[in-house]
C-alpha positions in Angstrom: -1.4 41.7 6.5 1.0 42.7 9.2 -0.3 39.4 11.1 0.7 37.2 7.9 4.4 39.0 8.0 4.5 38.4 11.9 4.1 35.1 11.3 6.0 34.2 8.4 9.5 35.6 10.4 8.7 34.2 13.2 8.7 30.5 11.1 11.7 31.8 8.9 13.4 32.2 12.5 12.3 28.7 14.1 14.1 27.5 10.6 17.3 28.9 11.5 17.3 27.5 14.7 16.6 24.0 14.0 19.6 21.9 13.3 18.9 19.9 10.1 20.9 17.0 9.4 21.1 14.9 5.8 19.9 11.6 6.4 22.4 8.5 6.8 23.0 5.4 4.3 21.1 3.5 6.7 18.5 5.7 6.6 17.9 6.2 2.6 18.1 2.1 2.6 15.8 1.8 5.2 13.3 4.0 3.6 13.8 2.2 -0.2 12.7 -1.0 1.8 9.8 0.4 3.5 8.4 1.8 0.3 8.9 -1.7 -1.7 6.9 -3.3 0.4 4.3 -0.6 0.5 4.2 -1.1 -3.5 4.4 -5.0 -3.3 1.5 -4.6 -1.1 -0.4 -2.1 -3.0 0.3 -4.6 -6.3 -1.4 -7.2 -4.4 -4.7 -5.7 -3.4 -4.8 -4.0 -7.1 -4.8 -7.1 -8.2 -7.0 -9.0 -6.4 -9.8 -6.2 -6.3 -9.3 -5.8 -9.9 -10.0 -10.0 -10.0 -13.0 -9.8 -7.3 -14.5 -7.0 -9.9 -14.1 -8.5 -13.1 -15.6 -12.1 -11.4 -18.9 -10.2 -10.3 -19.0 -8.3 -13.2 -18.8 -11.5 -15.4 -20.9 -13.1 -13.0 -24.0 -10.2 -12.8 -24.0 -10.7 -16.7 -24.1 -14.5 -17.2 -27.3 -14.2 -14.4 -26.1 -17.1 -12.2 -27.6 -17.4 -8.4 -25.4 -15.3 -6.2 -24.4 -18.7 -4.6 -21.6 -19.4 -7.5 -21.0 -15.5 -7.2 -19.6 -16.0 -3.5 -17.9 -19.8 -4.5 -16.2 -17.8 -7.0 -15.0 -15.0 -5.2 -13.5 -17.2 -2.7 -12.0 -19.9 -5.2 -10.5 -17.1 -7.3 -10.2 -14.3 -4.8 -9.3 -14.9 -1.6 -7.4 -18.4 -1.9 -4.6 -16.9 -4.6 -4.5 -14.1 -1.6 -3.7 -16.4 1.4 -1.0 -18.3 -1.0 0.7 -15.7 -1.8 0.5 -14.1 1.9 2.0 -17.2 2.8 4.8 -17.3 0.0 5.7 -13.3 0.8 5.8 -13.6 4.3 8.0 -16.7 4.4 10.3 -15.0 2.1 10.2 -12.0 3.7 11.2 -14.1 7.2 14.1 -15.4 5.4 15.4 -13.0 3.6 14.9 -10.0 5.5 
């Protein structure tokens, strides 16, 4: 117990001694940004997981050849996904 109590002053006392500063406008804005595009991406992948899912779920029911599953996947899956890559990352060279 003493150890625990050793080492809990010993933090309290690194906390006094550290200089802690509020972080700038630049900062908070910089931070907002970083975590819309962490959402925007996270959107994204949802959706097109969710999509890539549903189409082999569909798919595993109707008993077609795993041929059309893979033509589908691709046709619904991945080229939405490169179009809007392409869309967001030209925007995001613009405007950003």
């Amino acid at each position: 117990m003493r150890e625990i109590d050793d080492k809990v002053k010993d933090g309290l006392s690194q906390l006094d001694r550290v200089d802690v500063q509020s972080p700038t406008k630049e900062d908070i804005i910089a931070l907002i940004q970083k975590t819309k595009r962490k959402q925007r991406r996270e959107a994204i992948l949802f959706f097109i997981v969710t999509l890539i899912l549903v189409n082999i779920v569909v798919f595993s029911i109707a008993r077609l050849p795993a041929i059309y599953v893979t033509m589908n996947i691709i046709l619904i899956g991945l080229l939405p996904v490169l179009l809007v890559w392409g869309l967001v990352k030209r925007w995001r060279d613009r405007y950003e």
